[in-house]
C-alpha positions in Angstrom: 130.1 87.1 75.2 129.8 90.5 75.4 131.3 93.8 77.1 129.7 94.8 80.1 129.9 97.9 82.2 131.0 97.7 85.9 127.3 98.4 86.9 126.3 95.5 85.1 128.8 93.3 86.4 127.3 94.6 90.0 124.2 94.2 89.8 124.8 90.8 88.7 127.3 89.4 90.9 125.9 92.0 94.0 122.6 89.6 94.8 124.8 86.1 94.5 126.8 87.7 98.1 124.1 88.4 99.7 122.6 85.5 99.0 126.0 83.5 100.3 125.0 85.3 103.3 121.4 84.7 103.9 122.1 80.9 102.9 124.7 81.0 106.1 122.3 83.0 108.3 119.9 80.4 107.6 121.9 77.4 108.3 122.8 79.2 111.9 119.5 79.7 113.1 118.1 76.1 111.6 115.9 78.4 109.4 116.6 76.2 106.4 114.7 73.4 107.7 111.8 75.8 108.2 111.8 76.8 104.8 113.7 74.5 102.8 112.4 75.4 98.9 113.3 78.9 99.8 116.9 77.6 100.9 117.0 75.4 98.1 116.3 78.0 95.5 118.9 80.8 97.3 121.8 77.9 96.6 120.5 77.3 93.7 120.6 81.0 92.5 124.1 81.1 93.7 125.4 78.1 91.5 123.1 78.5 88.8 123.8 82.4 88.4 128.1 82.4 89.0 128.4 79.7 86.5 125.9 82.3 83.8 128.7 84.8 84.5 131.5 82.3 83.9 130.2 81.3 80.7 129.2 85.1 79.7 133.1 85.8 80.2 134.6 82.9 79.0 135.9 82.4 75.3 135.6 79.2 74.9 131.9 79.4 75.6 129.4 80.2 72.4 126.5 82.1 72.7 124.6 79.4 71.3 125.8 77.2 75.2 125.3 79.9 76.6 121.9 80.7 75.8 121.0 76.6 76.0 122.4 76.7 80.1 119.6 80.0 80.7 116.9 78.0 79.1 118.1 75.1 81.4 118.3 77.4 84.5 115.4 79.3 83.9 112.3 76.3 84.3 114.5 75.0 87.7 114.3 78.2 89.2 110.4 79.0 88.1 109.4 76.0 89.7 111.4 76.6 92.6 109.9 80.1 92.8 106.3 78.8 93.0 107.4 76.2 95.6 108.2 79.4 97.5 105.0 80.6 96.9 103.4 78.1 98.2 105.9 77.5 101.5 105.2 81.2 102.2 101.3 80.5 101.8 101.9 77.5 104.4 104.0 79.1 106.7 102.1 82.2 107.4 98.8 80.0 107.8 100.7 77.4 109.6 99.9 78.7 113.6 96.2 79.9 112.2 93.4 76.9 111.8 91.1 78.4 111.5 92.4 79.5 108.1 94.4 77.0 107.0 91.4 75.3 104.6 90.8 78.7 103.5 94.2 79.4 102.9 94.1 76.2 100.7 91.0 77.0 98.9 91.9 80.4 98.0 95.5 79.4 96.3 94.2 76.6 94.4 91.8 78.4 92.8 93.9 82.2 92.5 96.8 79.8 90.7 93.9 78.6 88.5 92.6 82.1 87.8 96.6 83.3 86.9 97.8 80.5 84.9 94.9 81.1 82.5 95.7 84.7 82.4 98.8 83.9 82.0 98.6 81.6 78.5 96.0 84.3 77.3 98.7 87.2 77.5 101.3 84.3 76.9 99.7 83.6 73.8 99.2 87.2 72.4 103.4 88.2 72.8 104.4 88.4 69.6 107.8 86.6 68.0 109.5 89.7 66.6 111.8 87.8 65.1 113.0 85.6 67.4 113.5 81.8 67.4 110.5 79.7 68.9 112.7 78.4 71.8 113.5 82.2 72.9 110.0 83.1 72.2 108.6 80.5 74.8 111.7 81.5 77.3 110.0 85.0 77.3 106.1 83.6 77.4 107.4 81.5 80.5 109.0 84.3 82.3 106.1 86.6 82.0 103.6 83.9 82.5 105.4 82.8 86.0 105.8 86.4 87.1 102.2 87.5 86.2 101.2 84.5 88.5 103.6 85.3 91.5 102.6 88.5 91.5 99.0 87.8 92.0 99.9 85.4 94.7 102.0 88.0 96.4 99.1 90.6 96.0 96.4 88.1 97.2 99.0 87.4 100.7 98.8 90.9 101.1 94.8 91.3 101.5 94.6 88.0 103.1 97.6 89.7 106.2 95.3 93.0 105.5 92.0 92.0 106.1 92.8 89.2 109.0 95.3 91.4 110.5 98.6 89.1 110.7 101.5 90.2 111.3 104.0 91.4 108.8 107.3 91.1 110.3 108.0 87.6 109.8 110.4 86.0 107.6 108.1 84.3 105.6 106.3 87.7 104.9 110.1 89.0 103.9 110.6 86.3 101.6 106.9 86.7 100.2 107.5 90.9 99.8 110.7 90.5 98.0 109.6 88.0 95.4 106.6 90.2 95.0 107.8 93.1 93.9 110.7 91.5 91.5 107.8 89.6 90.1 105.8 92.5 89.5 108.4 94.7 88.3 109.8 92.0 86.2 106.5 91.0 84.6 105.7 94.7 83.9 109.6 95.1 82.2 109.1 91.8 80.2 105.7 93.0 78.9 107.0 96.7 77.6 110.2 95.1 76.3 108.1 92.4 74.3 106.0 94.5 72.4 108.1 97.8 72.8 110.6 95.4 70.8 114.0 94.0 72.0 116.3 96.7 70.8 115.7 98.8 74.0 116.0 95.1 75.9 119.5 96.1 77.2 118.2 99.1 79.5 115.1 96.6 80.9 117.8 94.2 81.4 119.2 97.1 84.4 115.5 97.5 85.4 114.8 93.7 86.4 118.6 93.3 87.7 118.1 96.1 90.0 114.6 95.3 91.3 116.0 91.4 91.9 119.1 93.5 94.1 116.4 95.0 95.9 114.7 91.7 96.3 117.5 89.8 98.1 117.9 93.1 100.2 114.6 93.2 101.5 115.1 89.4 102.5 118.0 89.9 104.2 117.1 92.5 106.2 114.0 90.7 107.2 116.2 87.7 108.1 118.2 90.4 110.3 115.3 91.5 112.2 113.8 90.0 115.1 110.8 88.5 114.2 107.5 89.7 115.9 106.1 86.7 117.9 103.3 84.4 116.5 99.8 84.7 118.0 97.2 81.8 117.7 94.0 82.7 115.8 91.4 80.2 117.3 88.3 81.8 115.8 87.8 84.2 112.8 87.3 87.4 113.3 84.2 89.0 112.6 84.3 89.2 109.2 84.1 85.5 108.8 83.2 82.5 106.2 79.6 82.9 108.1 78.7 86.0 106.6 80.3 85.3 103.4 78.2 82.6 102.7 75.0 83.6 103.8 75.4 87.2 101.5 76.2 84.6 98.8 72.8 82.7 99.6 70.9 85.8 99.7 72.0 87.6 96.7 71.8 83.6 94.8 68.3 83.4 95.8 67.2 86.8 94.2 
């Protein structure tokens, strides 16, 4: 569809190898029964993604099919991105029950929280122009990074303030869809009401955060993983306390 420089054609076609990788690494050490969304979604992003670039180079493909497979691609790998989410959430609070109903709590209601940030900011991008179809493919994009990104930040102060351990795969997978979420939702917002004309160079921004995504999983898939501990109890700073400061400060 259109001419594209050699760094464009990298970063694109850059994370789909190193994904062929990490989907073989996984398959070798039986990780993608252990986390089979993530799995899932890396095939997935392979397929989806080489057959994008087929169609963006290809003749014989419009722009008008070419636009209808990314709107087709794009809701697939949202929802497989919040079944991620949610493995990670699992996983990490899988060998901890004591937290595991906390765990639960705390996502339902954080996704609740997002999602309705998300439609307000969702409703406030404006159309500049474009058709309703594209519009929405934008509102969706921002609304399911916005939300990932919360999610990411709320794993982080959970590992924080419980002290888990960080070098886990899960954790990898968690901190690379993080920060493309953020930096993607941040890159979506300024392109949206900066206006699209300047959409090319954000384009680069998000292309290059998602390289550095699929890095930062592979290398955490590379690394031994530090060894699980069991969390019996909580630690001090437990549901305990929580509640009764709630009680008190209710009853004043």
């Amino acid at each position: 569809m259109y001419p594209h420089s050699f760094l464009w054609h990298f970063l694109w076609l850059a994370p789909r190898a190193l994904q062929t990788v990490i989907a073989v690494i996984m398959i070798r050490r039986g990780l993608a029964r252990s986390f089979p969304v993530f799995f899932a979604y890396t095939v997935f992003q392979i397929i989806a993604e080489t057959t994008l670039f087929v169609f963006d180079h290809s003749a014989a493909v419009s722009g008008d099919l070419y636009w209808a497979a990314v709107w087709m691609v794009l809701p697939i790998s949202c929802g497989l991105r919040f079944g991620i989410i949610w493995e990670v959430f699992a996983g990490v609070f899988n060998n901890y029950p004591a937290l595991r109903q906390l765990n639960h709590l705390f996502f339902r209601w954080a996704i609740v929280l997002l999602f309705f940030l998300a439609i307000a900011i969702a409703a406030r991008i404006p159309e500049d122009g474009m058709s309703p179809v594209h519009s929405h493919l934008y509102a969706l994009d921002i609304s399911v990074n916005l939300i990932q990104s919360g999610l990411w930040l709320l794993l982080l102060v959970f590992s924080a303030y419980f002290g888990l351990s960080w070098r886990t795969f899960a954790y990898g997978i968690a901190s690379g869809l993080g920060v493309y979420s953020t930096v993607a939702f941040a890159a979506e917002v300024k392109r949206v009401w900066t206006g699209f004309v300047a959409g090319y160079a954000f384009d680069f921004v998000t292309m290059a955060t998602y390289n550095c995504c699929v890095a930062i999983w592979l290398v955490y898939l590379l690394l031994p993983e530090k060894s699980w501990r069991t969390l019996k109890e909580l630690p001090e700073n437990n549901l305990e306390q929580w509640n009764a400061e709630l009680q008190r400060l209710l009853t004043q």
